[in-house]
gemmi code that builds the backbone of each chain (N, CA, C; Angstrom):
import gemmi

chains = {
    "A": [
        ("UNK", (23.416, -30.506, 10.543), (22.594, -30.512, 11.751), (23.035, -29.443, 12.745)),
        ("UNK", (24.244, -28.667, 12.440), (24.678, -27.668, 13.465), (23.763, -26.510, 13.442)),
        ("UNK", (23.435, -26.113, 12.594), (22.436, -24.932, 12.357), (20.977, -25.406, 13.634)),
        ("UNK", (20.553, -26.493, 12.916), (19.058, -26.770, 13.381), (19.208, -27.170, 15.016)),
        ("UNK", (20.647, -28.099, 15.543), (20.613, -28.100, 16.590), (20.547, -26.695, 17.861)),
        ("UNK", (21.556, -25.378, 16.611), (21.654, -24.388, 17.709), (20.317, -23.921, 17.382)),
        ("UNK", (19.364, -23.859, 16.801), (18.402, -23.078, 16.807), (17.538, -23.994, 17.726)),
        ("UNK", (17.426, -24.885, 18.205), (16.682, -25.654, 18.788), (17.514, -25.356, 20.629)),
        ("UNK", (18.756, -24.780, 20.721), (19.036, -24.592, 22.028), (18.882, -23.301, 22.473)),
        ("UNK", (19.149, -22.191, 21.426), (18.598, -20.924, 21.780), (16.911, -20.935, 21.884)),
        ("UNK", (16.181, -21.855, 21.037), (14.792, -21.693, 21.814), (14.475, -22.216, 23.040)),
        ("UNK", (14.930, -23.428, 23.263), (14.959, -24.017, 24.753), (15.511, -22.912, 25.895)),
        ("UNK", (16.575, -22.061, 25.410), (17.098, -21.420, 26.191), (16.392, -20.050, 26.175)),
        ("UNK", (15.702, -19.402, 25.759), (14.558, -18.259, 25.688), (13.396, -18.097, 25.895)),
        ("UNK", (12.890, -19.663, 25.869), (11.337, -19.854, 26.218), (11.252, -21.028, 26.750)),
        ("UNK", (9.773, -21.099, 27.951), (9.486, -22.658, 28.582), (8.958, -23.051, 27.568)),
        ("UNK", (9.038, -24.100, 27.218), (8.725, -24.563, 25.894), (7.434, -25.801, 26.413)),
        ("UNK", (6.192, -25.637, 25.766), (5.446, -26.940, 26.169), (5.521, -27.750, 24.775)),
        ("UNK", (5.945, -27.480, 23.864), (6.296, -28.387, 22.410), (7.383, -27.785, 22.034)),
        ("UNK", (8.083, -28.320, 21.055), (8.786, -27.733, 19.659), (9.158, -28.507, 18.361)),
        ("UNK", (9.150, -27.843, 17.754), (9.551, -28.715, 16.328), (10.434, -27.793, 15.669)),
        ("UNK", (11.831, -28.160, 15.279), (12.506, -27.707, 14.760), (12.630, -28.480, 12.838)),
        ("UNK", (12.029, -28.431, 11.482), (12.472, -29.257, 10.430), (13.412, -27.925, 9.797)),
        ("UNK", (14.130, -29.333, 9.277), (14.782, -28.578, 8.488), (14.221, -28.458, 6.755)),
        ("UNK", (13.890, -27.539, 5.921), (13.266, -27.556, 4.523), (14.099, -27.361, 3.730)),
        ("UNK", (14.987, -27.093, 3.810), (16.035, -26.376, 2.945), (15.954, -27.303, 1.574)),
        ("UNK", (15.725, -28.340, 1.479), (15.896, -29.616, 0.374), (14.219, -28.761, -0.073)),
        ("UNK", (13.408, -28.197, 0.477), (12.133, -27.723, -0.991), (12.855, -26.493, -1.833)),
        ("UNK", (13.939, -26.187, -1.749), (14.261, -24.612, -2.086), (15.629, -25.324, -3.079)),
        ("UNK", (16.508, -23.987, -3.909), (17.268, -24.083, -4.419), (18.676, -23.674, -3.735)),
        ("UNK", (19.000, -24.571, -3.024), (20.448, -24.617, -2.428), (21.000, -25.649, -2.344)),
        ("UNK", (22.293, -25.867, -2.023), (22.588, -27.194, -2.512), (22.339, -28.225, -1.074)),
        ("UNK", (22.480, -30.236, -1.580), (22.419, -31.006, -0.728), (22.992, -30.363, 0.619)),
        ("UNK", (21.834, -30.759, 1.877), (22.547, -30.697, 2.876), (22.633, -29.580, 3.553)),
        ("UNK", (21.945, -28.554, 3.209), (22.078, -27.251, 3.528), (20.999, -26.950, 4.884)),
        ("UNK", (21.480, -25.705, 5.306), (20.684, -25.481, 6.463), (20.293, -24.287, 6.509)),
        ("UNK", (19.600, -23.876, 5.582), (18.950, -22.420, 5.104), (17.886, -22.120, 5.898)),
        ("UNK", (16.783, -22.910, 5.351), (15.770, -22.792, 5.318), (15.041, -23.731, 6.586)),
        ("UNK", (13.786, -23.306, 7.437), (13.098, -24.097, 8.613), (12.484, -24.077, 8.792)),
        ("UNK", (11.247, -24.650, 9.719), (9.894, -24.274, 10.029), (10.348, -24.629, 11.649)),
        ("UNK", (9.767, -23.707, 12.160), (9.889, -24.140, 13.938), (8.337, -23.998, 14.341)),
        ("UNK", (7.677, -24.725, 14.984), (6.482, -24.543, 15.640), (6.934, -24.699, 17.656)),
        ("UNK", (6.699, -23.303, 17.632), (6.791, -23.606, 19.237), (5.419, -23.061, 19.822)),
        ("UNK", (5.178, -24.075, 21.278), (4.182, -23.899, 21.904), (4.413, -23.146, 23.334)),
        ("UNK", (3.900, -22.467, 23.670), (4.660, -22.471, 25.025), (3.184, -21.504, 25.764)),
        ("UNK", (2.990, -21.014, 26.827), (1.838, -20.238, 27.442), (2.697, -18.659, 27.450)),
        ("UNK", (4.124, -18.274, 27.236), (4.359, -17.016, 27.663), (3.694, -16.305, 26.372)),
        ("UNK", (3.107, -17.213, 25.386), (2.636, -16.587, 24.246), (0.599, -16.048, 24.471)),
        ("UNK", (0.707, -16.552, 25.455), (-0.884, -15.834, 26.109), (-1.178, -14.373, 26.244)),
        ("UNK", (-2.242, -14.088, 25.442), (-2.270, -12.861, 25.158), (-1.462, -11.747, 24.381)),
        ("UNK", (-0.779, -12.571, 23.447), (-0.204, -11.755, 22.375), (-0.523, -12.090, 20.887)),
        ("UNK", (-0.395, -11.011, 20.222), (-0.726, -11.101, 18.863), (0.340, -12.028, 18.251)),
        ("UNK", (0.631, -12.423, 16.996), (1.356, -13.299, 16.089), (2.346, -12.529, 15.970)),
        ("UNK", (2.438, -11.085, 15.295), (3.276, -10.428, 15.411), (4.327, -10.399, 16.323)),
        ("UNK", (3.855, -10.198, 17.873), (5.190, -9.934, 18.491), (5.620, -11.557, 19.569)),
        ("UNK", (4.855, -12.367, 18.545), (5.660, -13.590, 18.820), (6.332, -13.693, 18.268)),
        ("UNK", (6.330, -13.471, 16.738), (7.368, -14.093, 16.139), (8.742, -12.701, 16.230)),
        ("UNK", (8.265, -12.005, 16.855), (9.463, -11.011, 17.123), (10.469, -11.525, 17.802)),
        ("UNK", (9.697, -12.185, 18.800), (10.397, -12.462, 19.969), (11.232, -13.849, 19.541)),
        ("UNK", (10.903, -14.807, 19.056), (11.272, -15.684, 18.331), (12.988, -15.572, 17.442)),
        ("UNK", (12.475, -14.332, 16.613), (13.161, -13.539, 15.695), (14.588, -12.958, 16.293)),
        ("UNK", (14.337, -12.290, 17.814), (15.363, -12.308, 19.003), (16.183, -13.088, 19.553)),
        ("UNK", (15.460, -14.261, 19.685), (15.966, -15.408, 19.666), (17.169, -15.643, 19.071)),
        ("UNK", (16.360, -15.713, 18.359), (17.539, -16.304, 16.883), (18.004, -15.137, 15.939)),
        ("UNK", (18.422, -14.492, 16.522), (19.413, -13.213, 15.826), (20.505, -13.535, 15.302)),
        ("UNK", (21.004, -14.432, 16.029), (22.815, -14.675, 15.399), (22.368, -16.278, 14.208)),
        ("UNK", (21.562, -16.951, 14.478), (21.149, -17.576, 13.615), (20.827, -16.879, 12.501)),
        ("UNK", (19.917, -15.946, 12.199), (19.430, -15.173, 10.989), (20.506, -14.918, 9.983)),
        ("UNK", (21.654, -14.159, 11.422), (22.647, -13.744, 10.489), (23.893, -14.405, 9.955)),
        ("UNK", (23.682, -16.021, 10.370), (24.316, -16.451, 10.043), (23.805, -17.384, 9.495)),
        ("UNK", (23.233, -17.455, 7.949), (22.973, -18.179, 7.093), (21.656, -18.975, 6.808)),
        ("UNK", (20.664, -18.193, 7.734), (19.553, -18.743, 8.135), (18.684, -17.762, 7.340)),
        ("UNK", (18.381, -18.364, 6.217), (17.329, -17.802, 4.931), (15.842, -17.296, 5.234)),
        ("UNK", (15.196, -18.571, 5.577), (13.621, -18.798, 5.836), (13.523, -19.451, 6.834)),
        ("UNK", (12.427, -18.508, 7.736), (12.216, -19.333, 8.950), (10.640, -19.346, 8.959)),
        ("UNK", (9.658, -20.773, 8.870), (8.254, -20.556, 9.027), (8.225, -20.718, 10.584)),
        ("UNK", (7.112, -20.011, 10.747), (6.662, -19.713, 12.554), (5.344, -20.193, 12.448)),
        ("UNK", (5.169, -21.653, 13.290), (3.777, -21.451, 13.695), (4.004, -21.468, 15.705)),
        ("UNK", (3.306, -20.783, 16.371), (3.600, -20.158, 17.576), (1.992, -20.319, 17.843)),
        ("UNK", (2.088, -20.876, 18.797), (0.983, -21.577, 19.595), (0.870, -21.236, 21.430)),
        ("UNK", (-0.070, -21.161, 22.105), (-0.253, -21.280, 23.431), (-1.043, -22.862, 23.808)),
        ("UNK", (-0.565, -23.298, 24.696), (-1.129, -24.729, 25.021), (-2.670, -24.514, 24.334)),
        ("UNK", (-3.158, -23.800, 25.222), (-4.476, -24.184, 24.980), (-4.702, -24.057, 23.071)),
        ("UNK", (-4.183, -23.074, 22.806), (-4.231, -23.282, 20.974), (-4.218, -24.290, 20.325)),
        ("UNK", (-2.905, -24.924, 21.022), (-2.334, -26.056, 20.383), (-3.285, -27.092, 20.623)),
        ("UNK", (-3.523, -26.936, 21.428), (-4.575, -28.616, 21.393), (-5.592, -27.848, 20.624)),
        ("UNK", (-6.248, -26.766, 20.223), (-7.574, -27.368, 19.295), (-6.838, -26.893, 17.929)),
        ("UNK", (-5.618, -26.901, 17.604), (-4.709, -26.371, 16.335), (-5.273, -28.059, 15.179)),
        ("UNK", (-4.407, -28.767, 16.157), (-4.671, -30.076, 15.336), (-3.638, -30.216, 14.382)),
        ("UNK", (-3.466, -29.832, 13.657), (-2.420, -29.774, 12.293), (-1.607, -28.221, 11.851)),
        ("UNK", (-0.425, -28.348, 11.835), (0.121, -27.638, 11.318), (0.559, -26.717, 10.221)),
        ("UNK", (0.224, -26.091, 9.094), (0.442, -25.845, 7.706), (1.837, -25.914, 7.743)),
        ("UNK", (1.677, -26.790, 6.476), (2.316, -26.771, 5.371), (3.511, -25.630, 4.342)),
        ("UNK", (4.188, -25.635, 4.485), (5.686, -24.521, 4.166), (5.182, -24.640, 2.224)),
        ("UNK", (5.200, -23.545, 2.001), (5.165, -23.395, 0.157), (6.330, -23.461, -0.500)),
        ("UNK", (6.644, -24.394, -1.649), (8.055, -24.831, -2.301), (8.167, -23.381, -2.881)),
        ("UNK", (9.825, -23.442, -3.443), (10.682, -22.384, -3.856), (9.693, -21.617, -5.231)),
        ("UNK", (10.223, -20.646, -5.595), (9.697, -20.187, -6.664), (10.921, -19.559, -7.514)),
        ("UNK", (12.199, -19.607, -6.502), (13.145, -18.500, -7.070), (14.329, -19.778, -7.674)),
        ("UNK", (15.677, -19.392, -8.002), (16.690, -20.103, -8.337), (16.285, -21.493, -9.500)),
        ("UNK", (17.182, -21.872, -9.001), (17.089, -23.132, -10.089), (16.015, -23.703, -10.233)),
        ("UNK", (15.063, -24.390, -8.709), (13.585, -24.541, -8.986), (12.457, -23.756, -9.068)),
        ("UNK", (12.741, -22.642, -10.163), (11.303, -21.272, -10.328), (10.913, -22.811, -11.454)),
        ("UNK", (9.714, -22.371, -11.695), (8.468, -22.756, -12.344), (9.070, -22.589, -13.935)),
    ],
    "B": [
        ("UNK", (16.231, 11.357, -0.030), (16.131, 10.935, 0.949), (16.621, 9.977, 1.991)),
        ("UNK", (16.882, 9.981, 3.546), (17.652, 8.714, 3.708), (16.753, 7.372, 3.585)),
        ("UNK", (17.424, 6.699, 3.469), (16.260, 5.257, 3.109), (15.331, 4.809, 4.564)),
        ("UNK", (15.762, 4.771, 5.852), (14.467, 4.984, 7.057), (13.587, 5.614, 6.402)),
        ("UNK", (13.678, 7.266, 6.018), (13.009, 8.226, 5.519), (11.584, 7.566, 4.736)),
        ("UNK", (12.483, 6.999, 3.469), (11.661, 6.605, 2.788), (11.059, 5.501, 2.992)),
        ("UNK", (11.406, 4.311, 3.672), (10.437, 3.701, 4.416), (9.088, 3.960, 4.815)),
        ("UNK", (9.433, 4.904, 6.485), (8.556, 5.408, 6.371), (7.342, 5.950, 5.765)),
        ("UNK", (7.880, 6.762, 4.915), (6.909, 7.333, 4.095), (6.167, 6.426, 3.686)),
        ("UNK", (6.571, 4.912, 2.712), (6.106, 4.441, 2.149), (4.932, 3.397, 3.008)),
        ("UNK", (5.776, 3.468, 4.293), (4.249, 2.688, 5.355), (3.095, 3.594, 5.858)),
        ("UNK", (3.467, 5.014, 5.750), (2.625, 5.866, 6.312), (2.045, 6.178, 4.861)),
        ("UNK", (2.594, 6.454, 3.734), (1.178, 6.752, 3.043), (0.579, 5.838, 2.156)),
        ("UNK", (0.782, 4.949, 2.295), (0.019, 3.662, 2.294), (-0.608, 2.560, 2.989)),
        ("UNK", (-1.966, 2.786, 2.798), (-2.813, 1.866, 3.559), (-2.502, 0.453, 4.022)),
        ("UNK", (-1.648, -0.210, 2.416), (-1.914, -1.456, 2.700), (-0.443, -1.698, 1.814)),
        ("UNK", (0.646, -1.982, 2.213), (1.857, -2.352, 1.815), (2.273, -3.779, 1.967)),
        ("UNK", (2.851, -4.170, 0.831), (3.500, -5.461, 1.127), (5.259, -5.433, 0.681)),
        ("UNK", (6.109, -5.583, 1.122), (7.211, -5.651, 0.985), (7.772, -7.008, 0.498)),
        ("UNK", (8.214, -7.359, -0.929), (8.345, -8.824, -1.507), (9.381, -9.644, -1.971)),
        ("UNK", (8.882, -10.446, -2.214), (9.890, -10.687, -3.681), (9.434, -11.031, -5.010)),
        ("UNK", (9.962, -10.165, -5.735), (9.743, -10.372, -7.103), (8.381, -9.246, -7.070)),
        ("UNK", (7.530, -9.454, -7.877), (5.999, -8.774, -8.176), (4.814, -9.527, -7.961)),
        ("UNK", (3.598, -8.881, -7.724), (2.439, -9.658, -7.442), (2.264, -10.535, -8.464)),
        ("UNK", (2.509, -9.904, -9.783), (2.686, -10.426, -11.232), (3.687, -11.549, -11.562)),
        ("UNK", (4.604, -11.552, -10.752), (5.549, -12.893, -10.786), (6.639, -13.052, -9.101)),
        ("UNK", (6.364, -13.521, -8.454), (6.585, -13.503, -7.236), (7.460, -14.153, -7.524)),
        ("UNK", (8.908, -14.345, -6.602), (10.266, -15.157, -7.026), (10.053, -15.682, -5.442)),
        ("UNK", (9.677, -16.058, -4.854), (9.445, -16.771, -3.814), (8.127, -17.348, -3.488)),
        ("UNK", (8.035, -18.603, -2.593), (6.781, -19.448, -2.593), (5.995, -18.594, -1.217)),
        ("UNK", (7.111, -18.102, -0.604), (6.684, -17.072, 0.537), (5.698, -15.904, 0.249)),
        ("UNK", (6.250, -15.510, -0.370), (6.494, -14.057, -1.155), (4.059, -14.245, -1.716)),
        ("UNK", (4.428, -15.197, -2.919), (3.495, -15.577, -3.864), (2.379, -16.097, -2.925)),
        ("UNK", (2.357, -17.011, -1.914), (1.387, -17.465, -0.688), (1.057, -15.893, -0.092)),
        ("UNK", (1.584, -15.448, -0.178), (1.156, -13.596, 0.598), (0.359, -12.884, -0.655)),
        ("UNK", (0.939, -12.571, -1.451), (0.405, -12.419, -2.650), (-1.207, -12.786, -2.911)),
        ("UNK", (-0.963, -13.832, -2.950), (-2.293, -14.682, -3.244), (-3.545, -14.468, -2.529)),
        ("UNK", (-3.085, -14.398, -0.928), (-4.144, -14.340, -0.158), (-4.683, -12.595, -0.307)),
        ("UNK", (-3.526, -11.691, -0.027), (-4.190, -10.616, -0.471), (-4.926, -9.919, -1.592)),
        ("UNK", (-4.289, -10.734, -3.149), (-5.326, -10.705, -3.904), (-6.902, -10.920, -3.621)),
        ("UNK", (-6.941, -11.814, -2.937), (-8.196, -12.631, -2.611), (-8.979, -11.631, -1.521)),
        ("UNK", (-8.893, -10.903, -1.067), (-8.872, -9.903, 0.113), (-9.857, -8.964, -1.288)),
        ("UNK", (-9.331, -8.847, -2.115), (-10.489, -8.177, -3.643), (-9.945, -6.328, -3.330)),
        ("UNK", (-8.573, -6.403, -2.931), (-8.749, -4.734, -2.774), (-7.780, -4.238, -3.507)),
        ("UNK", (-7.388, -2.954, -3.804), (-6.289, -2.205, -4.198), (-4.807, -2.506, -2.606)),
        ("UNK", (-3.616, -3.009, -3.455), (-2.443, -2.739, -2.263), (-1.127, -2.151, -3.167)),
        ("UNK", (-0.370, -1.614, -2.402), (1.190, -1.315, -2.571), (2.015, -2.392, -2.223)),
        ("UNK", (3.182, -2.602, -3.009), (3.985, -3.252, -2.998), (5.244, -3.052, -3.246)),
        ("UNK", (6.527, -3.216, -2.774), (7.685, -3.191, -3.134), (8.669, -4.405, -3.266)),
        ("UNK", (9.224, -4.608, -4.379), (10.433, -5.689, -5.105), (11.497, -5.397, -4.306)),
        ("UNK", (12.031, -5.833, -3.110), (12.789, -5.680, -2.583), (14.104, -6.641, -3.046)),
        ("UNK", (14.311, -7.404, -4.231), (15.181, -7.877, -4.961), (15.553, -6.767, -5.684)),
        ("UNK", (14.006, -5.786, -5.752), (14.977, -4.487, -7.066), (15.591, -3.416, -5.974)),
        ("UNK", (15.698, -3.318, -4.647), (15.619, -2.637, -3.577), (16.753, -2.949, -2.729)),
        ("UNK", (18.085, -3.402, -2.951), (19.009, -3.995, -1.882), (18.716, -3.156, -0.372)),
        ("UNK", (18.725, -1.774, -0.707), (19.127, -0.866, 0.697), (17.573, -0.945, 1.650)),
        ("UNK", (16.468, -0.532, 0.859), (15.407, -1.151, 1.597), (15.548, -2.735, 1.864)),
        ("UNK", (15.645, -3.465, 1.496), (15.538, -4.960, 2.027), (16.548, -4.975, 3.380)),
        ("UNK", (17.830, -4.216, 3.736), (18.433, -4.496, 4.936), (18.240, -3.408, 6.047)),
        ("UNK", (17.735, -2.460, 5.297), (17.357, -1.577, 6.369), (15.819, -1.811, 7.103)),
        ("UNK", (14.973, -2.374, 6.494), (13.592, -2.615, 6.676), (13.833, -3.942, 7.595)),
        ("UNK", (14.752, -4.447, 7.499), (14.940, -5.767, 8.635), (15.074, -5.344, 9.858)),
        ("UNK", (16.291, -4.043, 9.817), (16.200, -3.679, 11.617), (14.829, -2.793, 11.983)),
        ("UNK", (14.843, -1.741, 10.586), (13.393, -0.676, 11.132), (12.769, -1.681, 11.825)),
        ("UNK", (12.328, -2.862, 11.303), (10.628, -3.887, 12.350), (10.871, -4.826, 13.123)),
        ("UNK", (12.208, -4.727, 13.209), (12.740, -5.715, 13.953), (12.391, -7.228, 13.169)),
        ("UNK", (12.484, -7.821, 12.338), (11.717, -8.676, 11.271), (12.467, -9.136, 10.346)),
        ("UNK", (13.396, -10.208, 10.176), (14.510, -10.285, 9.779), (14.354, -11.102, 7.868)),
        ("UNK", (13.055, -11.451, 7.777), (12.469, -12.681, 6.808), (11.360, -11.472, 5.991)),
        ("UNK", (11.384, -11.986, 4.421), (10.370, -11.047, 4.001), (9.703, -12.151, 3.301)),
        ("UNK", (8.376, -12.199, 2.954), (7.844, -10.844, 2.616), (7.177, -10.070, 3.972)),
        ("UNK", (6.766, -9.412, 4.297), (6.458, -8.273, 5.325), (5.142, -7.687, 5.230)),
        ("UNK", (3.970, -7.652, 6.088), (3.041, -7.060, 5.275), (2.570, -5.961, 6.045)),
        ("UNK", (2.727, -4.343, 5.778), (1.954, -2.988, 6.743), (0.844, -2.862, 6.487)),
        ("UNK", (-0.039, -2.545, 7.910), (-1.703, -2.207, 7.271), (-1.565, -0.823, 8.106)),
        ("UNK", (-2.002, -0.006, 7.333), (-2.086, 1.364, 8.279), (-0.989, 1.521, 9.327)),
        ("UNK", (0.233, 1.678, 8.329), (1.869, 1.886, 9.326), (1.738, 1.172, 10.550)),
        ("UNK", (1.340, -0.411, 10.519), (1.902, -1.242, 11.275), (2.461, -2.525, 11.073)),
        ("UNK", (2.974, -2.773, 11.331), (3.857, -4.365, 10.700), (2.287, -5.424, 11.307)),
        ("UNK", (1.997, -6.115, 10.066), (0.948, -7.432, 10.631), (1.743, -8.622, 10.753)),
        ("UNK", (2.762, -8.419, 9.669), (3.502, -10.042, 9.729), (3.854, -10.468, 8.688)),
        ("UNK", (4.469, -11.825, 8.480), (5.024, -12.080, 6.899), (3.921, -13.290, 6.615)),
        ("UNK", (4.570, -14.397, 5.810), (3.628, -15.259, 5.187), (2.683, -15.973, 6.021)),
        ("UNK", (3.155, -16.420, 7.138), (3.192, -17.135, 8.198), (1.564, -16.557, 8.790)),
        ("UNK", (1.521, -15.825, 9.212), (0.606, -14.751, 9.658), (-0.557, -14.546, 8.658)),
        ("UNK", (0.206, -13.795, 7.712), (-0.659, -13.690, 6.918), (-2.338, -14.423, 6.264)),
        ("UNK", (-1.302, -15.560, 5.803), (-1.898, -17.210, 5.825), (-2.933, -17.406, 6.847)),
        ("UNK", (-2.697, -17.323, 8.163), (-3.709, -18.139, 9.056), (-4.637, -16.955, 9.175)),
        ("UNK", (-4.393, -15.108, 9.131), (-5.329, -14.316, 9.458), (-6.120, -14.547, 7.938)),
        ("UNK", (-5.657, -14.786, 7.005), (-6.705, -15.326, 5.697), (-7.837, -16.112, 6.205)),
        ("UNK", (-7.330, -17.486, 6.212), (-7.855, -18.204, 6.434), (-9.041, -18.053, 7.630)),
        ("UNK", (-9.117, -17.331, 8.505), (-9.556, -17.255, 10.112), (-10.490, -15.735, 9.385)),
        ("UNK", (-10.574, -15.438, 8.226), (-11.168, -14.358, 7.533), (-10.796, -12.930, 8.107)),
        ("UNK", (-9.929, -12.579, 9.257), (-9.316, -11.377, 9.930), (-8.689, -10.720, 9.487)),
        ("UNK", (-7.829, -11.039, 8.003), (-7.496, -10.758, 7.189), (-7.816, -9.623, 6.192)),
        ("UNK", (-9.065, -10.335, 5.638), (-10.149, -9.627, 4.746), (-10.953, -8.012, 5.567)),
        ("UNK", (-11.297, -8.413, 6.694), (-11.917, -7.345, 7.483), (-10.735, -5.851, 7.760)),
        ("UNK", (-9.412, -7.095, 8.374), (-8.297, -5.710, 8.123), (-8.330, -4.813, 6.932)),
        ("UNK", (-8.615, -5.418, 6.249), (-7.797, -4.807, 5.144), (-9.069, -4.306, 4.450)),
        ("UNK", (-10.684, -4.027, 4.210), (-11.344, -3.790, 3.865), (-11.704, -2.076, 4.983)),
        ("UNK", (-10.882, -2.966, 5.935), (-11.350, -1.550, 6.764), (-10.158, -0.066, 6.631)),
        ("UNK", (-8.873, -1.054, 6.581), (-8.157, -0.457, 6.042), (-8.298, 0.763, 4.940)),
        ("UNK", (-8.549, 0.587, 4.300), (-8.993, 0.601, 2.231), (-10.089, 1.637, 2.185)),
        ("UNK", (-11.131, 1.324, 3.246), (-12.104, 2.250, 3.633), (-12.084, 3.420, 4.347)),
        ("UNK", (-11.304, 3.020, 5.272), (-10.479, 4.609, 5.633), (-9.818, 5.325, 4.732)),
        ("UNK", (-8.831, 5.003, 4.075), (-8.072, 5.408, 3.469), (-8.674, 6.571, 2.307)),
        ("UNK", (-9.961, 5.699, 1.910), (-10.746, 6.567, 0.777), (-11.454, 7.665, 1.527)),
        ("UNK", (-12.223, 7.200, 2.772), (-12.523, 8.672, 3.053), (-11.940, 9.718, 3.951)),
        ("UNK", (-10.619, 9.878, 3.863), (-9.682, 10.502, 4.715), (-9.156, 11.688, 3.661)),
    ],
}
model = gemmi.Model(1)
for chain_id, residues in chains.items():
    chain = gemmi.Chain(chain_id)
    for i, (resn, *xyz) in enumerate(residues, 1):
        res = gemmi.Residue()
        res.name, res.seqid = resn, gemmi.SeqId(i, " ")
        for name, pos in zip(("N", "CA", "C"), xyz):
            atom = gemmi.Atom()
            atom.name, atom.element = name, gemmi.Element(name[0])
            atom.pos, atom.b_iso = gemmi.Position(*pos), 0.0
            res.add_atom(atom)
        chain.add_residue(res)
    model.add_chain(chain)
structure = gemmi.Structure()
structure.add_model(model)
structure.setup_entities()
C-alpha cells in the first residue's frame, strides 16, 4: 500500500481534486503477489478545463515522476473536469496482461 | 545517428507512428494491443516501432515527450497519447477523422 498511498498524496498535493480513485491492478499483470506496479488513477478536478488529454496526463505524469521511477510500471489515466464527470457515468475498464507469464 | 536524432526523424517522417510493445502482429502488452486494435480499425496504413527490440529508444523517447508509459501514439510529429487516450478518441470517432486526415495529407504532399 506504500506505493498507492504516495501516489494518492502527490496527487492531492498537485491538484484540487473534486474526485480521485487511486486502484491498484497489478494482480491483472505478471508480477508477483502484492505488488505495486501497475494502477489506474481517475482524477477529476476543473484545472483540467480546457485542455486536451494529452497535456493532462502530462501533468499527472509530473506529478508522479519519482513514482514512475520508482517501480511504477502502468499507469491508466482517466482525467475528467467536473462537468465531464458527471455526464462520464462509468469509467473504462484497464486491459489484462499480454506479456510474461500470463501472455495468451 | 544520435538516437533524439532518430526519433525525430521517425515522428517527422511519419504521418502516423505508434511506439509499442511487441508488433501489431503480436502485441506483448494488453496496452500496447488495445492501441493496436483501435488503430487497425481506423482502416489506414501506420508506422510502428518494438520498443522491446529498441532499449535506447524506449528511455530516451520517455524524456523527448515528457511521457513516461508506452505505448505512445504521433500523428503528424505530435504526441496524441497512449492507450488511455487513444481508446476514448476511438470510441468518440476523433480518432478515425485524425488519422484519415492525417494519411490524406501525407499522400498529397
Amino acid at each position: 500500500m506504500v506505493i498507492q498511498k504516495s501516489i494518492e498524496k502527490a496527487l492531492s498535493d498537485a491538484f484540487d481534486i473534486g474526485y480521485m480513485a487511486v486502484e491498484n491492478e497489478s494482480h491483472m499483470h505478471s508480477v508477483p503477489p502484492n505488488s505495486e506496479t501497475h494502477f489506474k488513477v481517475t482524477l477529476v478536478t476543473d484545472e483540467f478545463v480546457g485542455q486536451r488529454q494529452v497535456a493532462r496526463h502530462q501533468k499527472i505524469y509530473k506529478a508522479l515522476a519519482e513514482q514512475m521511477r520508482n517501480g511504477v510500471h502502468a499507469l491508466a489515466l482517466h482525467t475528467y473536469t467536473v462537468e465531464e464527470w458527471q455526464q462520464a457515468g462509468k469509467v473504462p475498464s484497464s486491459p489484462n496482461c499480454m506479456g510474461g507469464s500470463k501472455k495468451q | 545517428m544520435d538516437i533524439i536524432e532518430t526519433i525525430k526523424s521517425q515522428i517527422e517522417n511519419n504521418g502516423v507512428i505508434l511506439y509499442m510493445k511487441g508488433t501489431p502482429q503480436a502485441p506483448q502488452c494488453g496496452f500496447s494491443a488495445r492501441s493496436v486494435q483501435a488503430l487497425m480499425a481506423c482502416g489506414e496504413r501506420f508506422a510502428f516501432v518494438n520498443i522491446l527490440d529498441n532499449p535506447e529508444i524506449r528511455e530516451q523517447l520517455k524524456v523527448y515527450s515528457n511521457w513516461p508509459t508506452f505505448p505512445q501514439l504521433y500523428v503528424k510529429g505530435e504526441l496524441v497519447g497512449g492507450c488511455d487516450i487513444i481508446t476514448e478518441m476511438f470510441d468518440s470517432g476523433e480518432l478515425q477523422t485524425l488519422i484519415k486526415e492525417a494519411v490524406g495529407t501525407e499522400q498529397n504532399s
